[in-house]
N, C-alpha and C positions, 0 to 999 in steps of 0.2 A: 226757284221753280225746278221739280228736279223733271228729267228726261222723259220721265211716264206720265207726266202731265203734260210736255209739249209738246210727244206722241198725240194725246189726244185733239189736239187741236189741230193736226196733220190728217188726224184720219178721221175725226167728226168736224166736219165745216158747223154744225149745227151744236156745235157746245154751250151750253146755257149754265153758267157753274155759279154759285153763292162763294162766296168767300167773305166769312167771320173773322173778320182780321183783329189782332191784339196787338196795339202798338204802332206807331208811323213809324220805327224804324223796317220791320216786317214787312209792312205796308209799303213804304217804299220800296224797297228788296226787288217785291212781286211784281209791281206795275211796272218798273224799268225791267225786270228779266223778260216781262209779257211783250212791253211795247217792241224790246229788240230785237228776241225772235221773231214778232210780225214783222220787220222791216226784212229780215235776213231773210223772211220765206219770199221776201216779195208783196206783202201784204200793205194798204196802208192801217193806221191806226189809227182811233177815234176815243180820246183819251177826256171822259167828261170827271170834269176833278174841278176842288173847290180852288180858292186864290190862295189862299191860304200856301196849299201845296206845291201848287203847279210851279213857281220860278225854282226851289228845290228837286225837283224829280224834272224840268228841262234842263238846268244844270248839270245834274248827272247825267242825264242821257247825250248834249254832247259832247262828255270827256271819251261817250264810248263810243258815238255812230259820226259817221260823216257829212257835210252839209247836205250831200246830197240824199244821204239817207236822215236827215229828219226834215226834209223836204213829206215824208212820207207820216211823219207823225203829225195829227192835228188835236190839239188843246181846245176842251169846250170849258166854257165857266159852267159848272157844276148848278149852281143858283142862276144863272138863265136859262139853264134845261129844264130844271124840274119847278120851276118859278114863274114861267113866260108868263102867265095869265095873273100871278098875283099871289096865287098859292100853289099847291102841290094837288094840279087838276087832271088825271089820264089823257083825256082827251087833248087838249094841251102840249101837255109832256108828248103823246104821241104821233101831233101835228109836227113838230120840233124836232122830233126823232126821224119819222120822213122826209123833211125838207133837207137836213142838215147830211142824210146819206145818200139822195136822188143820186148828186152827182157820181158816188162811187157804182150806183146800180146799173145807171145809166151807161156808164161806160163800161159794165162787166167787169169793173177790177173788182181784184180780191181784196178783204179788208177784215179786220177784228173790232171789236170794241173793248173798252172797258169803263164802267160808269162808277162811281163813287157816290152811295147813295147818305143822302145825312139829312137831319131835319135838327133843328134849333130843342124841337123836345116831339118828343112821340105824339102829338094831340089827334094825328088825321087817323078815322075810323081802320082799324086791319083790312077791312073790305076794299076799300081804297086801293090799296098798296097791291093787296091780291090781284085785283081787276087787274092794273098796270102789269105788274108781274105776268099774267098770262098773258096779254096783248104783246107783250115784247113776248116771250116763248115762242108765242105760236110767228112773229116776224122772225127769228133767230132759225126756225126752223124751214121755213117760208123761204128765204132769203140767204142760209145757209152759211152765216158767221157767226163765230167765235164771239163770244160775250161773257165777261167776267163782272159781275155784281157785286161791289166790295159794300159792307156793312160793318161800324162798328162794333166788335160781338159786347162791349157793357154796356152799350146804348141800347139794344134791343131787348124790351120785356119779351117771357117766352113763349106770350099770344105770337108775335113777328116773328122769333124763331122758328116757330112751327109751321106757320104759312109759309116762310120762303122755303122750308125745304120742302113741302107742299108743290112750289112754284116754282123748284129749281131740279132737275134731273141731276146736276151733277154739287157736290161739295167739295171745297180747298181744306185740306184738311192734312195740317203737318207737312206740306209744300206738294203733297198731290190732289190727283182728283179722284174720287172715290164716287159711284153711284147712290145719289138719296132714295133710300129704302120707304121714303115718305112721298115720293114725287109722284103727282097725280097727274096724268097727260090733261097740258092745256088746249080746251079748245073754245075760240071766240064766236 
């Protein structure tokens, strides 16, 4: 992640960014440079990732942070986020999304996200996915944290690619952020 991208997330509390990743090794790279500068700012971190990942990227993360700094990091299982209900349902996902940050709101601490979105195969309508996509924009901005959207980019046909840049103001593009020339202000 290089410096102009963690500039923005210093001076936009409300960053909403896509990130097209090629590769878990990349993939990794981002989520641990992401998660450590939120702990370094002070931030906590809300890292929804599949099982898959998750014991690889908390293992690197503590060769590099302290106990007490991944006290500040918290791991969601990735398919109990976007699954609670059975399938991949907004409303759901969004109840899920609220309960599991009250506590940071609640207390005014500062915090980032980062979610890791995947499905078994593309089957659920684009409309779907949009819906969600704005409902979380407009809480990103609402609520004014950092949220990074990672999406496999050969998993997505390019109905999805178009919508999330649609749904995302900012793109990961080459280790920075770049403004989407495609993003259309969400409003719910």
């Amino acid at each position: 992640m290089t410096q102009n991208m963690l500039q923005l997330f210093e001076q936009r509390r409300d960053a909403h960014v896509l990130y097209a990743y090629e590769g878990t090794e990349s993939y990794n790279d981002q989520i641990i440079a992401y998660a450590k500068h939120g702990v370094e700012a002070g931030e906590y971190v809300i890292l929804i990732e599949n099982s898959r990942l998750t014991p690889n990227i908390k293992a690197e993360l503590k060769k590099q942070l302290s106990k007490e700094q991944m006290e500040f990091i918290h791991f969601v299982n990735s398919f109990d986020f976007y699954c609670s209900s059975g399938s991949y349902h907004p409303p759901a996902i969004q109840a899920y999304f609220e309960k599991m940050i009250e506590p940071y709101v609640v207390r005014q601490a500062k915090f980032r996200g980062w979610a890791h979105v995947e499905w078994a195969t593309i089957d659920e309508p684009v409309h779907i996915i949009r819906d969600f996509e704005k409902i979380i924009d407009v809480a990103v901005k609402d609520l004014e944290f950092p949220l990074i959207c990672a999406y496999d980019n050969k998993l997505m046909p390019d109905a999805v690619k178009t919508m999330l840049l649609e749904t995302h103001p900012y793109v990961l593009v080459e280790n920075d952020a770049v403004v989407s020339d495609q993003y259309a202000t969400s409003e719910v």
